[in-house]
Each structure stands twice: as C-alpha cells, then as structure tokens.
C-alpha angles and dihedrals in degrees: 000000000000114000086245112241120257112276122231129277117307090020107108100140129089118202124228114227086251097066094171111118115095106247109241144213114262096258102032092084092111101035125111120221118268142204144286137235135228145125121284140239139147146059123291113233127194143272125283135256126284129194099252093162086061121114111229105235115174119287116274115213105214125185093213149119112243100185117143080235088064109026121209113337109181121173084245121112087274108128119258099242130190099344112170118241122252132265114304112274104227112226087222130021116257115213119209139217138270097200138103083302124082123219103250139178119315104163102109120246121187121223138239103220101201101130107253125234135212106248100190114190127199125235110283116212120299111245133170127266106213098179098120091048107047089046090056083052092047098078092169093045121111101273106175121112118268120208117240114274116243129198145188093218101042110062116172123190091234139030101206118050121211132247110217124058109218102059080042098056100063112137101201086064109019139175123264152125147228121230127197109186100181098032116133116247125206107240096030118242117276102255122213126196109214135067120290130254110246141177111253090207100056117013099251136132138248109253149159095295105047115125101245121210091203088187087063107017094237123145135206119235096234082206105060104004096246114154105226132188117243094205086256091295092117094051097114125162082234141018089244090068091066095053077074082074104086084215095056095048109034131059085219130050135157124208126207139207113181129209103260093110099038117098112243092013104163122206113271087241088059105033099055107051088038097058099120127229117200116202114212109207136209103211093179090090116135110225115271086051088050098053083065101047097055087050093057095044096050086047087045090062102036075060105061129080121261096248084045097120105220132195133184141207147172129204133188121117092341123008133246121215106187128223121228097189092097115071116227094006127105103215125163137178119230134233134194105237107197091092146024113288106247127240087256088053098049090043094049080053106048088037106053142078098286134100113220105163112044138166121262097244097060101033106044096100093042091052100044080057080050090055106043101036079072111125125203117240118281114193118087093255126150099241095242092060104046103116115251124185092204104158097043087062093057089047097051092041089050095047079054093051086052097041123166087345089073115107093220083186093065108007096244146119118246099189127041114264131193120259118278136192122218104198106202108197111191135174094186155014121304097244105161142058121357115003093014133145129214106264086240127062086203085071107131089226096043104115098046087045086054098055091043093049090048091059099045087052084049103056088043091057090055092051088052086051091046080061105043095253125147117215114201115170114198111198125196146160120051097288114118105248092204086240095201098062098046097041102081098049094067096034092052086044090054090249151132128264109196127183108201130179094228137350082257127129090302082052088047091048102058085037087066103039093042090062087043094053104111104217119208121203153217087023114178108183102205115193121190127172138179101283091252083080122071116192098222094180147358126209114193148087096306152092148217103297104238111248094223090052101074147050125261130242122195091256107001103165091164114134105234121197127197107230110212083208149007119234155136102245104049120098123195108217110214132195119198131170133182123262105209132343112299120231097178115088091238151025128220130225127178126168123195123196119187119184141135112258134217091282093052090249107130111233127196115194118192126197119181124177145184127211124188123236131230140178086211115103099182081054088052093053094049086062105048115115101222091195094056098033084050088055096045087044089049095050096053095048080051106057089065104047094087085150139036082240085056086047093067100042083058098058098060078054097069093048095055092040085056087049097055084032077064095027092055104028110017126090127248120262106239107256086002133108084207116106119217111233105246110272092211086074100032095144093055095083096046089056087048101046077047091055090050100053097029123091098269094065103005133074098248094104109066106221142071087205090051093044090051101047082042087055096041088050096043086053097065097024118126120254093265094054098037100057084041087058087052106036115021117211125239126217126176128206121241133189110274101035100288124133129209125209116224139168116284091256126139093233093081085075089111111157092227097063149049123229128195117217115197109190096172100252096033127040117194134201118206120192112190120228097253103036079053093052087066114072109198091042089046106055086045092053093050098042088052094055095048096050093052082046090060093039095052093053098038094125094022119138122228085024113232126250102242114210127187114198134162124249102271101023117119089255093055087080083073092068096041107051094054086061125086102254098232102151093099093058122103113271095249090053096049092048096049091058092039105027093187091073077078096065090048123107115231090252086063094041088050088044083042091057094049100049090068117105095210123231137183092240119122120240116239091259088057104051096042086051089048086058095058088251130119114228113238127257117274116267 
C-alpha cells in the first residue's frame, strides 16, 4: 500500500483500521470511567439469581469472548460457531484531525430498536460504607494499590467523581454512564466456570478490589463493607497467589453455568444454527415495490446457513403459511385474517401433515419458487387502504415456532425453547382484523381504535417475548406504516422497527443482519455503588425487574432491570448523583448482567470499577469524556421529545442547559457579564449544537413517523452508533487513497474533493464540481468512498442508506444540512476551527464561497453567542 501523503496543518494523527478507543485528554491515561446525575423516582427492587444448585468446580482462565453475539467459545475442541468478524480493514488509512473535533468510534455497532423507557428509582436507606475502616482493621489483607478497573462496556462521562454534592449535582451537565451488557471485548472476558463469590449482605460480588484476609481466606464487599467467607477458596501463602482468581485480578469476568443440569438442554453445535426465522410477509405491493422485494428475499435466503429453519408467510386479507414437505412445490394453507386463529385451527395446523418451518438445506429451492411465484396487487385499491392482517400473521407465525410445546390452554410454554426471530416485512398499515386502524385518518373513531390497536400490539409483543421471539418490522415503499401502532410490537418483543425507502439494497441488507443478530435472553441487568451514589434514572431496552423473580440478600438495595434482549447493539443509559459529599478517595461500581445466551448456557458477566474523588472542579472537567457526557446528555433530552411539539421544547433545553454548563462551570469574561464556556469540555457544545439541528431534534428529516423511529432507536443505540446519530463524522477524500478526518463544517465543500459524511443512519457521498468534471478522478474518488462507507458500516445495524450526489444537485441539500453553516463567520474565526482554510490561494477561498447553498441557519458562533455564552477556544 501507498505511504499515505502529509496531511495538512494541525493533522498529525494516523488512524488504525480499528478506530475504536475513545481519544483522551493528556493526563486521563490512567483514569477509570465515572458516574452520571438526574431526579428520582421509583421503587428499588432486589438482587438477581444466583445458581445456588451448582456445584463449585476450580476456576477455568479462557482466553475467549462470552458475548450473547458470539455464544461460548472454550479452547476445547468446541467449534468455534458464529463468531462475528472483526472491525472493518480500511483499504486506505484515514488520518484524523486535530482540530476542534475529536477522533471518536467507527466500528460499526448495530442497533436494537425497542423504544427505551425512563426507569426512576427512589433513595434507598442510607447505610454506612465501612470500607476505610475495616481495611485499616484488616492488617493481613492485600494492601497494595490496584489500579482502576476499565472497561469496553462500561463508559462514564467522567473519570473522576466529585466530592462534594453540591458542585456534583448540577443538572445542565450531569453524571452518568453508558452500559453495554452483550458488547464484544478485545480480548474477550476471562471466563470462570463456577459460581461466583458473593456478599451475603448485599448482593455483590467479589472483585479486584476486595480487601483479602489471605490467613482465612475471608473478602471485603467493596460495596457495603460486609466481611464474607469464601468457603476457604481465598486462603493463599501470598497475596500473588490470588492474582491466579480472574475475579481478583480483572475488572471483567464472565461466569458460566452449562447446560448439563437443565432439562431439554440441546448440544451448542445443534441449538445455535436451528434456531428458526419466520418471514412474515405483505403481499399487497404494486409491482415496482415487488420486483425488490423478491431481490432481496432471494438474496435473504442464498445468505443463511443450511441448518438455518425457515418459515414463510404471507399476509393480506387472509394469510398463507406455506408448506415445505413437497419438494419443488410451493403449497400453503390458508388462513382468514380478520381475527385471531382459534386454539382448534392452530392445533389442526401444528398437528397436521405440513412442514412450516424447515431447514435451509432442504428448503432453499422451495423457498426462491416461493419467492418468485409473488404477484403484485391487482385491484384498483389506494395503497393505504388495501386490507392487511398484519397481526394475525405474527400470531399464527408465533403458535408454529412453539409448535406442539405450546400449553393452548394457557398460552404458555411449558418447556424452554431457543430464541427465535419473526421478520415482519410490510409495505403498509395493519387495517384488518386484531390490532388494526381504520384506512383513513378522517374516521370518526380513529383515535380511540388507535389506542385500542397499540395496546393489543402491545400485549402481542410481550407474548412473543414470554416465548424468546424476537419481533423486527421492516417497513418500505411511500405508504405510511401508522408507526405508532406498529411500534410497540416489535419494542415489547426486544426487537427492531426500521423505516426504508425501498426494499431496495438498504431493505436486503437488514434483512440479512437482522436474521444474523444472536439474541441473548432472560437478561436482568443488576447495578449496585458505594452508598455515596444514588441512580436517579435508566434509559434502555429494559423494564422494572420483577420482586418475586430473584433471590434475596440481607440488605440488597441494587436497582435490577429486566432486559427484553440480549444483544450487542443495545446501551443502558444510567444517571447517578451523589447523595451526600463523599469523604472516602473512591467510589465503587460494579453491574452484573445475567442472561442465557444463543447456545442456552446462563452467563453471568461482572464489571466492577473504581473511580477516584476530588474537591477540584477544574480536575473533574479535565476528565470529563465530551463524547460520552453528549450522548448521556442526548438520551435524556430524548426521552422527552415524544412529539415534534416536545422536539422543540427540547431544544430550548439544550440552550439553557449550555447557559448554566458556562454559568456553573465557565470563567468570567474580564469587564463582561458573559461567562466562557469551560475549555476542559470544548467539544460538548458543538455535539450539542449538532443534537439541536440534526434529525433527532431539527427539522432536516420530513416526517413525524421518521423523527420518532430515529428517536426510539437512538434511545437504545450502543455508544458507537449513538455519538455518530448526534455528530456525523467527516472524511474527506486525498490523492492516493488516503482520507482525512475534519470537522463536520460546511467549509470542506470544496469543488476538488469528495467528502463522506457518516451520520449513523445515513452516509452520504459529496463530489465536488470540479473533481466531477473530471471523469477518471472522479470515479476513483467515488469508488474509494464507497468503498470506506461500506466498510465503516460493515457490521452496522440497521444498516445506512448510502447516497452519492454532485455538488449542486438537489440532493446534494442532504449533505449540506447535516453540516454546521460557518461561511458567514469571520475569517479568523473560520480558520481557528479549520485550520486548512489557511493553506488555501484566494482563487480556492472565492470558488470555496460559491459553492454554499445558504441557509438560515445560525453557525455554531452565533448561536453560542445568542445564548450569553462565550464559545470556548479552539482545541
């Protein structure tokens, strides 16, 4: 490969393929994450369960990845199944900026689409946390300083908490972090197969910083300060010796309990690839819709696996379930739509003679003259008002996963089944039979039938989820969907809602990656901190943990959440705040997710941190991480904007929360009343300014229906995918391959390059005029960039339209409004924040000026400067 050229002034950095560390501040090499700030609310519910019939066998290192994406890899002679490849290998190196905009996450993270909820929790007792003083009174414990724990799936927006409460408590900034259960780690967790130690006052687990009493073998809850027994296990000659427990040595450990004493449990080799996906089917497509869909599904099935079990159905005004048992013959029963099947018809179904769920190897020509013996709709019907069965179709798709096992008494399973996936592919509204809406808004009983039809979809969303199904609905074509109705089938089911243009390659794509999501189940996410720390809120795919579920400690005050899935994509949002001023030198955090993964073993993964205190809050800001604290602070504005009328609202938000940000934590301006925003978090305004234009809060994206699935994803979206949906990422294209990374302005509209704008869920390609006027640089460049878009959203789910436009086409207003409009500010001004404008002649700076489409919008100086603040100095 090429040596790639110098890049520009202020670009000094070169960035691995990888791109996926958080760039940090020059002294916060050493510092762990910390924790968030908001109200409470809500009850406390108790611990999770823990294994007690397992047997304790000796600890087992394993250099392994245990993600519910990947299942249980050992270094036995297990195979090695479904394993996810690794981060996208650029083609060329991109090199990054060193300018007011930090290099940030690229690997590419897919995203679980069930709307997230607020889950306040009240203050628990107070209760003391003896931890300094038992250690004092601990003379043969381990001693010796431990370095703070850091971990991929725990990201605070601060790595230094501070003491006193009252500068910590400050809303406009807040203290919070981002947990991913399911994400991938490199290198993978050391996984232990026993049962963990755990404090039989409050619940937690032994750890890396427990105070160990090597004579006895006794260790300290970091949490409440309780001195448990480890069953003799901890006694050691030395405190080296227990460096050889995973727990006591890493800040991330997974435990495992196999299969070998649950009833029905099925080999991994088997479990995994047989888990079945059922596609549910709209069969009212006019043609031209049609002709994409088929491409897509014939693409969808070339793709899976050959022990993949595949069922199909179609749904209009009566649905089709087809039958694989003849060979080369496309048959289907058919079923009325307009109600619910009954228990006799289901049974006469599951019961009889056909074959509905079928692997792929001996289905895959049956299921391509599925395919193309579709029709498109005949009757000379408006799109919107074509009836469509919809939710019948899940219910009968779901009665066929279940199969015999199903209780139809009851409605329950009486045996425990492997997670399944219902892809629901519809090209409009669900307008007949349960959980259907009037075709016409202008029906005098819409809006009760619309409440009634949301919480029958509801309800059918948390069966699915009862029986470990999976619900996405991928929605295409320029029919309106009704996306509140829809919505919660797939977000109580733990799935994705997606709105497409087409069913195109965009519509292909998520096909694909949808059926390939491992889903993880029963999740219970568990948090527990040092009692100086009170979680005021949690935003996520998640719920209220039930009480009766779980086990009791003595004084477990940890907040649980049910997780509706599993899965690598999905990110808590968590709010914390202190309770009072802290007098120890750290707090303590630990999470705990237990849930089955893909191959039916129950994990439980335990991350425990500790973050220093200070009284300093110029020290706190410094370590302050601005891409984690923007996307706390995002969620939470988001969680609120439930209407475009609520998006505005929360807009003014975010200016007033700027003004007290400067207010709190900025400096004076000398013979001013004005306040300088903090320089230690510089890049915090520009994401939000970012936030408030951008689709999730502006007016850039058209419809109500798009703004709201962008929000509900955005809710529950990873880290990665979640920064890229409020600040896209710029990367402009150089000679030789080579791409530079630059702040998302408008002035890098320059007509002799082409820039890539990856705004999570849209990725956009920009030629300039004159690099387009030139044929053979042109196509070079273009191929180049789209071959980085496709790269950087290799594993990417929901997977991103990608556009290409020339400079001046009407498309090109895509690209544009997404930037931040700075060619009205001085030239000073413009240089400092993009310093190549300074390398540029007066013939590119004049070219430079003519190529803007001009806007209304406000630049980002302006609208600071609009709010009484002063922006802060260029980094």
């Amino acid at each position: 490969m090429a040596t790639p050229p110098q890049a520009s002034p202020g670009y000094s950095r070169t960035i691995t393929p990888q791109m996926d560390s958080l760039s940090s501040k020059p002294d916060q090499s050493a510092m762990s994450p910390a924790p968030p700030t908001i109200s409470s609310g809500a009850p406390r519910f108790p611990p999770p369960i823990s294994q007690q019939d397992q047997i304790p066998s000796p600890s087992i290192k394993l250099s392994t990845m245990l993600s519910p994406a990947n299942g249980v890899n050992t270094g036995s002679s297990v195979p090695h199944m479904s394993t996810p490849p690794g981060p996208p290998v650029f083609a060329s190196p991109v090199r990054p900026a060193a300018v007011p905009f930090r290099t940030s996450p690229a690997t590419p993270q897919p995203v679980a689409f069930s709307s997230a909820s607020s889950l306040p929790t009240s203050s628990p007792p107070y209760f003391s946390n003896g931890s300094v003083e038992l250690q004092q009174q601990l003379p043969s414990a381990i001693e010796e300083p431990v370095p703070d724990g850091k971990s991929p799936c725990v990201l605070f927006s601060a790595h230094k908490v501070l003491k006193h409460k009252k500068q910590a408590n400050v809303p406009s900034l807040g203290f919070g972090v981002l947990v991913s259960p399911g994400r991938d780690t490199s290198p993978g967790p050391q996984v232990i197969q026993r049962d963990p130690h755990r404090c039989l006052d409050c619940g937690a687990y032994s750890n890396l910083y427990s105070n160990i009493l090597i004579g006895s073998g006794q260790w300290q809850c970091v949490i409440c300060g309780n001195l448990n027994g480890s069953e003799g296990e901890y006694i050691a000659l030395s405190k080296e010796e227990l460096r050889n427990f995973p727990e006591l040595s890493s800040p991330l450990v997974d435990f495992i309990q196999t299969g070998n004493k649950r009833p029905s449990f099925v080999p991994v080799t088997d479990l995994r690839t047989s888990a079945p996906v059922f596609l549910v089917i709209d069969e009212c497509l006019d043609e031209q819709h049609l002709q994409y869909l088929q491409s897509s599904l014939h693409a969808f099935v070339d793709s899976l696996p050959p022990t993949t079990r595949i069922g199909i159905i179609l749904y209009g005004r009566a649905i089709s379930v087809y039958d694989f048992s003849e060979e080369s013959i496309a048959s289907a029963e058919v079923i009325p739509g307009g109600a619910s099947p009954t228990q006799e018809a289901l049974k006469a179904l599951i019961y009889g003679t056909g074959i509905y769920l079928s692997p792929m190897h001996a289905s895959k020509e049956v299921a391509h003259l599925i395919f193309s013996s579709l029709r498109p709709y005949k009757l000379n019907v408006p799109e919107a008002s074509r009836d469509r069965c919809l939710g019948t179709a899940v219910e009968v798709a779901l009665a066929i996963i279940q199969g015999p096992s199903a209780d139809f008494s009851r409605g329950v399973v009486k045996r425990p089944g492997v997670n399944s996936r219902i892809i629901v592919c519809a090209g409009g509204p669900n307008t007949y039979g349960p959980g259907s809406v009037p075709h016409s808004y202008t029906h005098p009983n819409y809006p009760h039938k619309e409440k009634t039809a949301i919480k029958w979809m509801e309800h059918l969303g948390r069966e699915a989820h009862q029986q470990n199904t999976v619900v996405d609905i991928l929605c295409a074509g320029t029919c309106p969907v009704r996306v509140p109705v829809l919505q919660p089938l797939a977000k109580a089911s733990g799935g994705a809602f997606v709105l497409h243009d087409d069913f195109g390659e965009a519509f292909g794509m998520n096909l694909q990656r949808a059926s390939a999501r491992a889903a993880g189940s029963h999740g219970l996410l568990e948090i527990r901190c040092s009692d100086d720390i009170l979680v005021t809120q949690v935003v996520g795919p998640g719920e209220e943990a039930h009480i009766e579920n779980h086990e009791t400690f003595k004084n477990d005050l940890s907040l649980c959440i049910q997780m509706l899935s599993v899965e690598e994509t999905q990110c808590f949002s968590i709010s914390m705040e202190n309770r009072h001023d802290i007098k120890s030198d750290f707090i303590f955090f630990q999470f705990a997710i237990q849930y089955s993964n893909v191959y039916q073993a129950d994990i439980t993964r335990v991350i425990t941190i500790r973050l220093p205190t200070v009284d300093s809050v110029p020290e706190y800001l410094q370590s302050v991480e601005d891409e984690v604290a923007a996307v706390l602070i995002a969620k939470r504005t988001l969680l609120g904007a439930k209407s475009h009328s609520d998006a505005i609202d929360m807009r003014t938000t975010i200016d007033e929360r700027v003004k007290d940000i400067a207010l709190k934590f900025g400096s004076q301006v000398p013979k001013s009343k004005l306040c300088r925003f903090p320089k230690e978090i510089s890049l915090l305004p520009e994401f939000l300014f970012h936030l408030r234009r951008g689709p999730l809060l502006g007016n850039i994206v058209g419809h109500e229906d798009e703004r709201s699935v962008l929000r509900n994803l955005f809710l529950n979206a990873s880290f990665d995918l979640s920064l890229r949906m409020v600040a896209p990422r710029c990367l402009m294209h150089r000679e030789g391959g080579t791409f530079e990374e630059l702040p998302a302005y408008d002035l890098v509209m320059q007509s002799n390059t082409a820039v890539v704008l990856d705004h999570g869920t849209d990725v956009f390609i920009w030629l300039g005029a004159e690099l387009a006027a030139d044929e053979g640089r042109s196509a070079a460049a273009l191929a180049a960039c789209k071959t980085l878009a496709e790269e950087l959203t290799e594993l990417r789910f929901p997977a991103p339209r990608i556009l290409a436009f020339k400079e001046g086409s009407s498309q090109a207003r895509y690209f544009v409004s997404r930037l931040i409009p700075a060619h009205k500010d001085p030239p000073y001004e413009q240089e400092a924040r993009f310093p190549q404008l300074r390398t540029l002649t007066t013939e590119q700076r004049t070219k430079l000026k003519s190529s803007f489409i001009h806007f209304d919008d406000p630049s980002f100086c302006e609208w600071i400067r609009s709010l009484k603040v002063v922006p802060p100095e260029p980094i």
